[in-house]
C-alpha positions as CSV (number, residue, x, y, z in Angstrom):
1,X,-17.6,-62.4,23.6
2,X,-17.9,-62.6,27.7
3,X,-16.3,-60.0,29.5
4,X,-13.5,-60.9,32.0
5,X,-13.8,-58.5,34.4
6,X,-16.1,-55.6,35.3
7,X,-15.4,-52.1,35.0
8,X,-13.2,-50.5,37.5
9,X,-15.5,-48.1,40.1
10,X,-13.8,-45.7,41.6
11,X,-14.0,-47.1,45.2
12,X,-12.3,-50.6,43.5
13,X,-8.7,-51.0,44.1
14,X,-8.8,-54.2,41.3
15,X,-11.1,-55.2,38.8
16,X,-13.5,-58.3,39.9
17,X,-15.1,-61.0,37.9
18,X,-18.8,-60.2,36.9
19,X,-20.0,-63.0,38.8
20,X,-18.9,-61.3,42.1
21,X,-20.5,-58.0,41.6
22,X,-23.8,-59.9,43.0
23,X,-22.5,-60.5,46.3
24,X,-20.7,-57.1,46.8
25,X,-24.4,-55.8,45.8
26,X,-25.8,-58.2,48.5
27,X,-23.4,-56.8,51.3
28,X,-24.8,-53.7,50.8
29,X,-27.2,-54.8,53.1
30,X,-25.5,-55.9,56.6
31,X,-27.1,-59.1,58.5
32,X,-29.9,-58.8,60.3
33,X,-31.5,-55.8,58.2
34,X,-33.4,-57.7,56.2
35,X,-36.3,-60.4,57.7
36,X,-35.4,-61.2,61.1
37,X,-37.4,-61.7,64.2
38,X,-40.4,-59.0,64.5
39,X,-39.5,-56.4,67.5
40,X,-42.4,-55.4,70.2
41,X,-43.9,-51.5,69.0
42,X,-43.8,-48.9,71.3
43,X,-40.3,-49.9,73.5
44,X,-42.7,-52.9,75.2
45,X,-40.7,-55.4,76.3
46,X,-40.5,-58.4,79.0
47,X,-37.3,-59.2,81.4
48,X,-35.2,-62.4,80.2
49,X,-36.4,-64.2,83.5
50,X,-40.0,-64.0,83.0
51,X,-39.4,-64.4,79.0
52,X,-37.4,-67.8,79.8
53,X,-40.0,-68.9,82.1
54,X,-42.8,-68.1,79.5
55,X,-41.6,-69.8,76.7
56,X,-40.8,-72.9,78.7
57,X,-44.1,-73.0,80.3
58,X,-46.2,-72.5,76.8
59,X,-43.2,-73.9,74.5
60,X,-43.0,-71.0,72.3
61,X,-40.9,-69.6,69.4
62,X,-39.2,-66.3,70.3
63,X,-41.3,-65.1,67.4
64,X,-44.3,-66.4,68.9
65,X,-44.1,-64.8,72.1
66,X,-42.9,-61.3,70.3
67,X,-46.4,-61.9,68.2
68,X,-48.3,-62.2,71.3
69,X,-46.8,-59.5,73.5
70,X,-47.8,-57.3,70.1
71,X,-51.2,-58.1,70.3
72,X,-51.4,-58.1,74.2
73,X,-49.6,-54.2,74.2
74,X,-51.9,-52.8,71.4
75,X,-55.5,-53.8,73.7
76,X,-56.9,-51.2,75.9
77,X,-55.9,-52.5,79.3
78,X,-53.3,-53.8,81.5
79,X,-50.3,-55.4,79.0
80,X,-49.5,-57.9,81.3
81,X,-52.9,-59.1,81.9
82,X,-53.3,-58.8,78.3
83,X,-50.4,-61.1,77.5
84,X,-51.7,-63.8,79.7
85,X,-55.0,-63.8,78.4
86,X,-53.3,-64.1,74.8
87,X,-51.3,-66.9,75.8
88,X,-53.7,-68.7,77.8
89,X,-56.8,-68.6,75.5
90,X,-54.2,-70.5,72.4
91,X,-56.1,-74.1,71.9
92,X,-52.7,-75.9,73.1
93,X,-53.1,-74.3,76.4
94,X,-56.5,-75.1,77.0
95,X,-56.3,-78.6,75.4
96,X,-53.3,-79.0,78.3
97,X,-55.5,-77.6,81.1
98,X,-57.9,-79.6,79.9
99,X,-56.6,-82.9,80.9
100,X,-57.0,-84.0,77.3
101,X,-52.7,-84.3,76.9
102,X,-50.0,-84.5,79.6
103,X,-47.8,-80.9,78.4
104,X,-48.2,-78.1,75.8
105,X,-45.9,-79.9,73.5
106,X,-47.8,-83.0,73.6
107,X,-51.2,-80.8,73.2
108,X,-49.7,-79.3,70.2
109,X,-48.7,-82.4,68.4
110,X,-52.6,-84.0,69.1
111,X,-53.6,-80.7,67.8
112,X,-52.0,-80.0,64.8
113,X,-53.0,-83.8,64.1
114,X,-56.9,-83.2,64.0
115,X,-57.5,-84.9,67.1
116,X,-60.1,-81.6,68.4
117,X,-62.8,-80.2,67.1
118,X,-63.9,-76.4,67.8
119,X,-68.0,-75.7,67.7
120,X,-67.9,-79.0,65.4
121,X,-65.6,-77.5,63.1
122,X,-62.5,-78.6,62.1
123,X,-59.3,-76.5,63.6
124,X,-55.5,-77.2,63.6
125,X,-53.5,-74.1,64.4
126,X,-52.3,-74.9,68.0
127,X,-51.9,-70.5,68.4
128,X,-55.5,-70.2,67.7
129,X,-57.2,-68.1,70.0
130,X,-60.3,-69.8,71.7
131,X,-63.1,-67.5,72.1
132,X,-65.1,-67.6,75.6
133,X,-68.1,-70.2,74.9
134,X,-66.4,-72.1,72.3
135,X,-66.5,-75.9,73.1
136,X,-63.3,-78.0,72.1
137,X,-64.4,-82.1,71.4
138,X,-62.4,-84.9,71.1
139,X,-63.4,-86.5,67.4
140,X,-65.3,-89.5,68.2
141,X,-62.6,-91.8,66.3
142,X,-59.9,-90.3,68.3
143,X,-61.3,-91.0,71.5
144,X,-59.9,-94.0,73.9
145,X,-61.6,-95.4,77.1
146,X,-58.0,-96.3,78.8
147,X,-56.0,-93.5,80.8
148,X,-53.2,-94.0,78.6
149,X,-55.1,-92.8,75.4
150,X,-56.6,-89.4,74.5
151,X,-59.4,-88.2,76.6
152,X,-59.0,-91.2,79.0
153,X,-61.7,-92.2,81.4
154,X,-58.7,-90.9,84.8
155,X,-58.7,-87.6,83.0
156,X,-58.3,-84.6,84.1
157,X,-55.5,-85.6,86.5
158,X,-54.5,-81.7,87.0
159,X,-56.7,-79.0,88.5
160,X,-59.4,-77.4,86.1
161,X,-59.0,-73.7,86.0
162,X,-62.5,-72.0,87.3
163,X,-62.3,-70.4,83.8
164,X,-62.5,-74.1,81.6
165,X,-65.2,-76.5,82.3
166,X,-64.2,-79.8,81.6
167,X,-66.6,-82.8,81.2
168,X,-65.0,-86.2,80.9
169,X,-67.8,-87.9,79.8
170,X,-68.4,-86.0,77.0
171,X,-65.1,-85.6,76.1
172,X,-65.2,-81.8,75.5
173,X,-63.9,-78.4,77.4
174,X,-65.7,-75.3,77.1
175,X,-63.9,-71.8,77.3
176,X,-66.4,-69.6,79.9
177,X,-64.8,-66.4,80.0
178,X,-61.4,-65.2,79.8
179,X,-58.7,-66.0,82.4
180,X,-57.0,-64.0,84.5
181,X,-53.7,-63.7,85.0
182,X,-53.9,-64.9,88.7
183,X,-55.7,-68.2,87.9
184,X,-53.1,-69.5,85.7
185,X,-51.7,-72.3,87.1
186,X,-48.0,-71.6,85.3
187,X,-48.0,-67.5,85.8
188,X,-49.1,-67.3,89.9
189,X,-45.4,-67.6,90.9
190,X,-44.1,-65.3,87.9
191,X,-43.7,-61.6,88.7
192,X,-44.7,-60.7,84.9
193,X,-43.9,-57.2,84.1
194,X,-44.4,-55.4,80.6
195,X,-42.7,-52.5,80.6
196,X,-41.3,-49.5,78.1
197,X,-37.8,-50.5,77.5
């Protein structure tokens, strides 16, 4: 025989059906305490301004910029300087810089679909982190002679950052050291600011 209704606690005013005592049990735990976006240790945070602008300019997840102002604050070093360096080392930055795809957005959709190589092995996590001296390739089936296809003849159209050589002919971009924050093309204009908040 089922039981009708569950035993009266004494914070109940009425007796419930069994059935809801898993949601009472699940309201124990308010919205927002469990999962959620990961929080920045240590207080270290970023203004909305130059968070907007970030985002927009890398196409980023709040999530993903969280991750990388993690790793930025726990290096030895200036966290803003980290931060750039973080963000402009992923392979769908470079890939943009590059020439090799008109926006981030577009780089991370060539990306994730195998179109590069990195060292002659195969990669397709736009976040990863490009080491100085790594070379990224356009696969051989992948590349196009015309402007309008991947790796075109007219490319790069944009100005090569003195920290990415580019060769056209080749097809491939090689990472020479790491950037700095004042040679990014999309961070000279923003006053970024990492600061205990």
């Amino acid at each position: 025989m089922l039981r009708s209704k569950v035993n009266v606690a004494p914070t109940d005013d009425v007796p419930l059906k069994p059935a809801w005592g898993y949601r009472l049990r699940r309201q124990r735990h308010p919205i927002g305490r469990r999962g959620g976006p990961r929080r920045a240790p240590r207080g270290y945070r970023l203004p909305d301004a130059e968070r907007h602008r970030l985002r927009a300019a890398y196409d980023l997840r709040e999530r993903q910029l969280v991750r990388a102002l993690v790793m930025a604050a726990g290096q030895p070093g200036d966290a803003a300087e980290n931060l750039a360096g973080q963000l402009e080392q992923r392979l769908d930055a470079l890939v943009h810089r590059a020439g090799f795809a008109r926006s981030v957005s577009e780089a991370r959709h060539l990306v994730t679909n195998n179109t590069f190589t990195l060292d002659g092995g195969k990669v397709n996590q736009p976040s990863y982190l490009v080491r100085p001296g790594q070379i990224i390739q356009v696969r051989p089936e992948k590349q196009c002679p015309t402007p309008s296809g991947v790796a075109g003849g007219g490319l790069p159209t944009t100005e090569t950052p003195p920290y990415l050589e580019v060769r056209p002919a080749e097809f491939t971009a090689t990472l020479t050291r790491e950037p700095r924050r004042e040679e990014v093309p999309d961070l000279r204009d923003v006053p970024l600011t990492v600061r205990p908040g």
